[in-house]
ZAMARGU-4260 file (C-alpha; in steps of 0.2 Angstrom, whole numbers, plus 5000, padded with zeros to 4 digits):
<rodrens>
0) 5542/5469/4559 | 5561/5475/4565 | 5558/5472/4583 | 5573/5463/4588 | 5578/5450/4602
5) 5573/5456/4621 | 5581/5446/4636 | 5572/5428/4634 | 5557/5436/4626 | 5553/5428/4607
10) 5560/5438/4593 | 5549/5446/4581 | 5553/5434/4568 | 5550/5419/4582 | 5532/5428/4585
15) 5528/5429/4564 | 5533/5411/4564 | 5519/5405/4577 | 5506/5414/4565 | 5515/5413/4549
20) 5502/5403/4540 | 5485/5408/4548 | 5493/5427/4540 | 5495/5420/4525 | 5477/5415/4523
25) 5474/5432/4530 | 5482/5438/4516 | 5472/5430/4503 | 5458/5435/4511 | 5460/5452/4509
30) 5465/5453/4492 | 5449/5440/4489 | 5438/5454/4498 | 5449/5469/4488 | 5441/5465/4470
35) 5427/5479/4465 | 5419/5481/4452 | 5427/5498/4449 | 5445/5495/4441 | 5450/5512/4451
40) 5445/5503/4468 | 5455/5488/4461 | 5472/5499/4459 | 5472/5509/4475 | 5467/5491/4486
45) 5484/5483/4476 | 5494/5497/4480 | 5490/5496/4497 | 5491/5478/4500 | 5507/5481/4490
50) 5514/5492/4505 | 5520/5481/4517 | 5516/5486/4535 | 5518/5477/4552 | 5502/5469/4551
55) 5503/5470/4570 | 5482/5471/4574 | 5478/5456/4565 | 5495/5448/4572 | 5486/5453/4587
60) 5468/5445/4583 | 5476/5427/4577 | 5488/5426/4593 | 5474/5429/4605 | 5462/5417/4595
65) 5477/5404/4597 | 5482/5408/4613 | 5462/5403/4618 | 5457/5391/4609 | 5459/5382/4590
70) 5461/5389/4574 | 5445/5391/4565 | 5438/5401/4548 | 5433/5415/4562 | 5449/5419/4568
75) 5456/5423/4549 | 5442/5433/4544 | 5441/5443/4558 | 5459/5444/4556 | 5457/5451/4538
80) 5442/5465/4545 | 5454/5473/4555 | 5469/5474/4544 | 5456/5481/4530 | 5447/5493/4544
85) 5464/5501/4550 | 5470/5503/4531 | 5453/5511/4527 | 5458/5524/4543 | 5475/5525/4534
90) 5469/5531/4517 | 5456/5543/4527 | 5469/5550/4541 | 5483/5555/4524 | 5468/5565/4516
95) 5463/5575/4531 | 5481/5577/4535 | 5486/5583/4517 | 5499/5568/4520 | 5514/5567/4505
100) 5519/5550/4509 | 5513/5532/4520 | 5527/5518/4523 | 5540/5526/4512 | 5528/5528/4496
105) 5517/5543/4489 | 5501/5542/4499 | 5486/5537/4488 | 5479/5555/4490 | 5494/5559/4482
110) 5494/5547/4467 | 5473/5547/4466 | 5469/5564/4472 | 5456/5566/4487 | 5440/5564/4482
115) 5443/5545/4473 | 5456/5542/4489 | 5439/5546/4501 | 5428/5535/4491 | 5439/5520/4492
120) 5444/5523/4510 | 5422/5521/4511 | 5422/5505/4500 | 5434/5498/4509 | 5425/5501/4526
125) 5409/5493/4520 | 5419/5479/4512 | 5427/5475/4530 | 5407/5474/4536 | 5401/5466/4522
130) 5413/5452/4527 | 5411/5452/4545 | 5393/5452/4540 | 5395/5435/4535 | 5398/5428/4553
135) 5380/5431/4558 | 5387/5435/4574 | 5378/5452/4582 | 5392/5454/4596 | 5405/5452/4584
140) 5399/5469/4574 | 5392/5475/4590 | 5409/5477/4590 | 5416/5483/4574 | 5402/5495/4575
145) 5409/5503/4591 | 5426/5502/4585 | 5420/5511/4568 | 5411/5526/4579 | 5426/5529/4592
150) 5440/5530/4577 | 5428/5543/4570 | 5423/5552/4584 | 5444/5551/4588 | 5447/5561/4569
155) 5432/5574/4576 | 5439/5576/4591 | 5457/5579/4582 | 5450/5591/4569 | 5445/5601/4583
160) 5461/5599/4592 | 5473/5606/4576 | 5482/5619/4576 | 5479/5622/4597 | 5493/5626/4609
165) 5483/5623/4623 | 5481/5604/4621 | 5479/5594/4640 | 5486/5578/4645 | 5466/5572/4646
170) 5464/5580/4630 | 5478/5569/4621 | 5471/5551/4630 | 5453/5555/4626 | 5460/5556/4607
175) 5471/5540/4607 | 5459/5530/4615 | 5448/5534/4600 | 5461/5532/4585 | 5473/5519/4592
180) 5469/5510/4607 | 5452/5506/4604 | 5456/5495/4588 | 5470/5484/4599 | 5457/5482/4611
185) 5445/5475/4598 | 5459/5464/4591 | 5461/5454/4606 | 5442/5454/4608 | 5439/5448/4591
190) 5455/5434/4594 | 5445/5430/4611 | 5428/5431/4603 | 5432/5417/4589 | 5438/5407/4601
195) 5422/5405/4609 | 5428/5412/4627 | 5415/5420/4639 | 5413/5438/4642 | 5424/5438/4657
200) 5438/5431/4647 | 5436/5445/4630 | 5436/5459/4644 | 5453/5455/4649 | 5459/5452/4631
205) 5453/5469/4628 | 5461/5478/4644 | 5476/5471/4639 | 5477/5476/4621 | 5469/5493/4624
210) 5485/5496/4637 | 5496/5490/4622 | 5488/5502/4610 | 5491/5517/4620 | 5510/5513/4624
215) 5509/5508/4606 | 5503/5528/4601 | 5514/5537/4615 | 5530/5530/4606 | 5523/5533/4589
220) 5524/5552/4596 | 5539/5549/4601 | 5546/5543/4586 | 5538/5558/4579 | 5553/5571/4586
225) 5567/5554/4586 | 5568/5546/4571 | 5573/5547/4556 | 5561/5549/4539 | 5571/5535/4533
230) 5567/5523/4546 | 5550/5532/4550 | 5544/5531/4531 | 5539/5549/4532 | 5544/5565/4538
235) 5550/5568/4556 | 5542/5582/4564 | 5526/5579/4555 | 5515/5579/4569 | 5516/5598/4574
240) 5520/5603/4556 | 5500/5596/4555 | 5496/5605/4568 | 5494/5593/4580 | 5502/5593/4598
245) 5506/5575/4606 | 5509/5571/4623 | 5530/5573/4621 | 5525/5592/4619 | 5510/5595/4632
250) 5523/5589/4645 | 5536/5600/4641 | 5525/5616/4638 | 5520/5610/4656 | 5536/5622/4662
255) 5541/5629/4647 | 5543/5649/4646 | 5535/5660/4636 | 5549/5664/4622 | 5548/5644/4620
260) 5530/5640/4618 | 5532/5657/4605 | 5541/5644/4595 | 5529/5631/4596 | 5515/5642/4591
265) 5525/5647/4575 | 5526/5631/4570 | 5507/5627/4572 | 5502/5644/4564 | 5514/5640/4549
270) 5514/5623/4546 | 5531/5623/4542 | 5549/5622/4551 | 5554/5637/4540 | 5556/5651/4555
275) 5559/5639/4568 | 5572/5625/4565 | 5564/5607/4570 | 5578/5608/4581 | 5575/5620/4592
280) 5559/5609/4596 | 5569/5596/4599 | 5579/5605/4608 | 5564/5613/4620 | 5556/5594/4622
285) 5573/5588/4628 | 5577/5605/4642 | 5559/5601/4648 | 5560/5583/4649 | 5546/5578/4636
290) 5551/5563/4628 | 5554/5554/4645 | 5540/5558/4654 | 5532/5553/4638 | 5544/5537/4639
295) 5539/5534/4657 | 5519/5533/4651 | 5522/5522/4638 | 5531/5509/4653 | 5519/5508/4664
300) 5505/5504/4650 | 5518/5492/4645 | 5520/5488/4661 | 5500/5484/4665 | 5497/5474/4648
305) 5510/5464/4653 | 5503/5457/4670 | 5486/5455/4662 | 5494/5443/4648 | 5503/5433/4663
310) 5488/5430/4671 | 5484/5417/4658 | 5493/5400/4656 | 5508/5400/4647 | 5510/5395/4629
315) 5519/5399/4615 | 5504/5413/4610 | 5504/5421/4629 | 5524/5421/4626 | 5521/5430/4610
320) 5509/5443/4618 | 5520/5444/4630 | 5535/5450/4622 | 5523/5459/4609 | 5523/5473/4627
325) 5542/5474/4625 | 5543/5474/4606 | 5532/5488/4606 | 5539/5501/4615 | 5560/5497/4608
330) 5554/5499/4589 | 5562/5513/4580 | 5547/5514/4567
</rodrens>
């Protein structure tokens, strides 16, 4: 996590530490959980466990379940179903978007082809059921189930959406509330859930994650146009090369004239940057304001997560959630 040090908020480092050990369990949990009997299965789980990653949901699940009440068996392993749900999404989301690489690596689809990539993105969804199964708890996968059916309707909803120049505002947050924000949300829910809270307290867990998850996905659009592939750990750009148009762009085709949303529709209808540079794009989502407007969203999300999280009493876990908000939206990946 390269967050860096905001103001008198914790660091990112100072935020691992609080939860260094309850993620290491989480870590040997999901490689416990990884082992199939299928030696193809076994490969694709190490190479993704191998992959590194901010491990920011269940980082979310273990400091909201500490935050409200004691460590517990619960808390890990419903900090392990999440990590392996979202990486199951991952493996899914790179074969429907034809993705070349994830976190600076070929993609699996790319080293194991589509069909085995789909089958292990399916085993390890069931896997990540099969262990919040044995909770015997039927708010808990009321839940996961839920989470499971938005993130799919989200990838419908997307499908549909690609290759569109016509995106709205309302069409882009009815998609992130599916794919992104709806699995911070669970997280904090989950935190909140194994730490035996009532309903009242899991609500506002969840509001404050699902807040968090959308600033989360507005600057991941973001970084999209601003970053480098480098940093990123794949192409910039990538988004409308998939076809896909983020918030950044429906704001600056809110003004933009015709010879400029020409460009854009190029680029959807050739899936490359070949006739029209990636800086003229950039170039067009700067004259129009996009990325600030977009910048300006992704605040007042922050901005909201953040008094919901200082409604609780402070500890060392409502600091960390706290300056989770800010870390957030500075990242540069």
């Amino acid at each position: 996590m390269a967050f860096g040090k905001i103001g008198q908020a914790l660091s990112a480092v100072e935020i691992f530490d609080l939860v260094r050990t309850d993620l290491e369990k989480v870590e040997r949990e999901i490689g416990l959980e990884s082992v199939a009997s299928v030696e193809a299965i076994n490969y694709i789980n190490q190479y993704l466990q191998s992959g590194g990653g901010k491990r920011l949901r269940p980082i979310l699940v273990l400091l909201s379940g500490r935050m409200l009440g004691d460590p517990n068996p619960t808390l890990i392993r419903m900090a392990a179903v999440v990590e392996m749900i979202h990486t199951a999404t991952l493996v899914h989301d790179d074969v429907i978007d034809l993705a070349k690489t994830r976190r600076g690596r070929p993609s699996i689809n790319v080293v194991w082809g589509n069909h085995t990539s789909v089958l292990s993105g399916d085993w390890l969804y069931m896997q990540a059921f099969q262990l919040a199964l044995r909770e015997r708890s039927f708010p808990m996968l009321d839940v996961l189930i839920n989470l499971t059916q938005m993130m799919v309707e989200g990838e419908l909803l997307q499908l549909e959406r690609i290759g569109k120049i016509g995106v709205t505002e309302a069409d882009y947050f009815e998609l992130i509330d599916r794919k992104t924000a709806s699995l911070f949300s669970a997280c904090a829910r989950l935190g909140a859930m194994s730490a035996g809270t009532g309903e009242a307290v899991e609500i506002r867990m969840a509001d404050y994650a699902w807040n968090l998850g959308i600033a989360f996905q507005l600057v991941d659009d973001i970084l999209d146009f601003t970053s480098r592939e480098k940093i990123l750990g794949k192409p910039v750009g990538n988004d409308l090369r998939e076809g896909k148009v983020t918030l950044p762009l429906i704001y600056a085709l809110e003004t933009a004239d015709a010879e400029e949303r020409k460009l854009v529709e190029t680029v959807l209808a050739d899936g490359n940057y070949d006739q029209v540079p990636f800086g003229k794009i950039l170039n067009v989502l700067h004259r129009h304001r996009g990325i600030e407007r977009t910048q300006e969203r992704a605040q007042a999300f922050t901005e909201k997560a953040r008094t919901i999280i200082a409604g609780f009493p402070a500890s060392p876990y409502q600091k960390a959630l706290t300056a989770i908000t800010d870390l957030v939206t500075a990242r540069d990946h």
